[in-house]
N, C-alpha and C positions, 0 to 999 in steps of 0.2 A: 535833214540829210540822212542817208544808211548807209550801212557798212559796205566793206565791198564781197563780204559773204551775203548778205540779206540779195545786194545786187545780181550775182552770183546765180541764186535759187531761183530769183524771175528770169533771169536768162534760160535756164536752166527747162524752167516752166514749159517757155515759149517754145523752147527743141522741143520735145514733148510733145505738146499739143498740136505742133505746125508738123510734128515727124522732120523736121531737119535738124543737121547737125553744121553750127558753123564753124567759120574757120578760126583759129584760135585768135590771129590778130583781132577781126571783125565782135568775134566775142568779146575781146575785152573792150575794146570801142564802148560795146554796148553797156559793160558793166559801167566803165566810168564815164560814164554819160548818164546812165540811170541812177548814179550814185547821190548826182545832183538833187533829184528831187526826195521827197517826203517819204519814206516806206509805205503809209497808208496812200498817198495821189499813187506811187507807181502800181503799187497792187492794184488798185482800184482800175488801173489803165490798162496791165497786162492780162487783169480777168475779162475786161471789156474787148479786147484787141480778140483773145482766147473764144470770145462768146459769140462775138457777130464779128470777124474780118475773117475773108474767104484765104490773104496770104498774110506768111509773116512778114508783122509791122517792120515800118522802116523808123531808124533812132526818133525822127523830125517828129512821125506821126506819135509817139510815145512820150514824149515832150511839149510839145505842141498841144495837146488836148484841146478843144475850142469850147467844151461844155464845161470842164473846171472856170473855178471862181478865180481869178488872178490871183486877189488880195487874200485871200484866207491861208493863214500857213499855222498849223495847232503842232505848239512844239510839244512834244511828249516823252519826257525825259525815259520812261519805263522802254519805248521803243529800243534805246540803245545797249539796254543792259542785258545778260545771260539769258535771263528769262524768257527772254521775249523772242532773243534768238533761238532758243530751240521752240518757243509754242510757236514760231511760222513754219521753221521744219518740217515738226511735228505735223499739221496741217498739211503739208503738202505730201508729206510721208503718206500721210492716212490717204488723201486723194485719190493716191498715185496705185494704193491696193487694188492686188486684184481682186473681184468683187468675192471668189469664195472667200479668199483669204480675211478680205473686210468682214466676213461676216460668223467667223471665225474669232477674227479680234473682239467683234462685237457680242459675241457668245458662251466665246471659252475662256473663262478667268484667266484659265495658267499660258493658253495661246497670247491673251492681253500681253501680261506680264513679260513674258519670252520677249515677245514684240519690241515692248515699251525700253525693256533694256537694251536690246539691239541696237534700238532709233538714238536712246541717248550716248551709245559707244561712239555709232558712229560723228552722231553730231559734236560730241565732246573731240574727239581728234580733228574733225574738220573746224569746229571754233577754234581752239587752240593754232592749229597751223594757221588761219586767220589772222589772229591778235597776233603772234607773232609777226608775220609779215607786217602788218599795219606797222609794229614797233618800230621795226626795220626801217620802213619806207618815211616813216615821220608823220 
C-alpha cells in the first residue's frame, strides 16, 4: 500500500499529462482508491495509462489491470520511508523540467544545487503536512 502523498503525485501525474484538472471530490476518489494498491503496480499502471491511453483513465481501469500478475505482491518496506518519498518526487520533479532548464540542471553544478535544494524545501513541507494529516486521520 502508499501513502496518500505517493497517491497524490500519480494523481497529480495523470492532470498533467491528460492536461486536466479534477474536481477535488473525484480527485480524492482517485487518491484513495489508488492508495490501495502497491506504489510500484500503480506507477507501473499510470506510466502505462500516460504512454498508450488516448483519455484519462477511469479508477476501474487503473485497478483492474488485466496484464498484472494477481498473486505477486513484493512488500518493500524502503518504499514507505522518507527516502523513498522524496527520490519519487524527485523523479517526477525532474520529468516535469522544462527541457532548457533540464539541461541546465544537467550542466550547471550550482544550477543542480539551487535545484536540488528548492525540490527538497518543497517536498520536506509537503511530507511533513502529509504525516501529519495521516497522524490525524489514524
Amino acid at each position: 500500500m502508499m501513502t496518500s502523498s505517493q497517491a497524490d503525485m500519480l494523481v497529480n501525474r495523470l492532470e498533467v499529462a491528460y492536461e486536466k484538472q479534477l474536481k477535488p471530490d473525484t480527485r480524492q476518489l482517485y487518491i484513495e482508491k489508488l492508495r490501495k494498491l502497491p506504489l510500484t503496480i500503480a506507477t507501473k499502471r499510470v506510466e502505462k495509462a500516460i504512454n498508450t491511453g488516448q483519455y484519462f483513465p477511469r479508477i476501474a481501469e487503473l485497478l483492474n489491470a488485466d496484464e498484472d500478475q494477481q498473486n505477486v505482491h513484493v512488500e518493500n518496506s524502503w518504499l514507505q520511508t522518507a527516502d523513498a518519498s522524496y527520490a519519487i518526487y524527485r523523479t517526477f520533479a525532474l520529468v516535469e523540467m522544462a527541457e532548457d532548464a533540464y539541461w541546465l540542471y544537467l550542466t550547471v553544478e550550482e544550477f543542480r544545487r539551487q535545484t536540488e535544494r528548492q525540490w527538497q524545501e518543497t517536498w520536506r513541507q509537503q511530507w511533513s503536512r502529509q504525516k501529519v494529516r495521516e497522524l490525524l486521520n489514524g
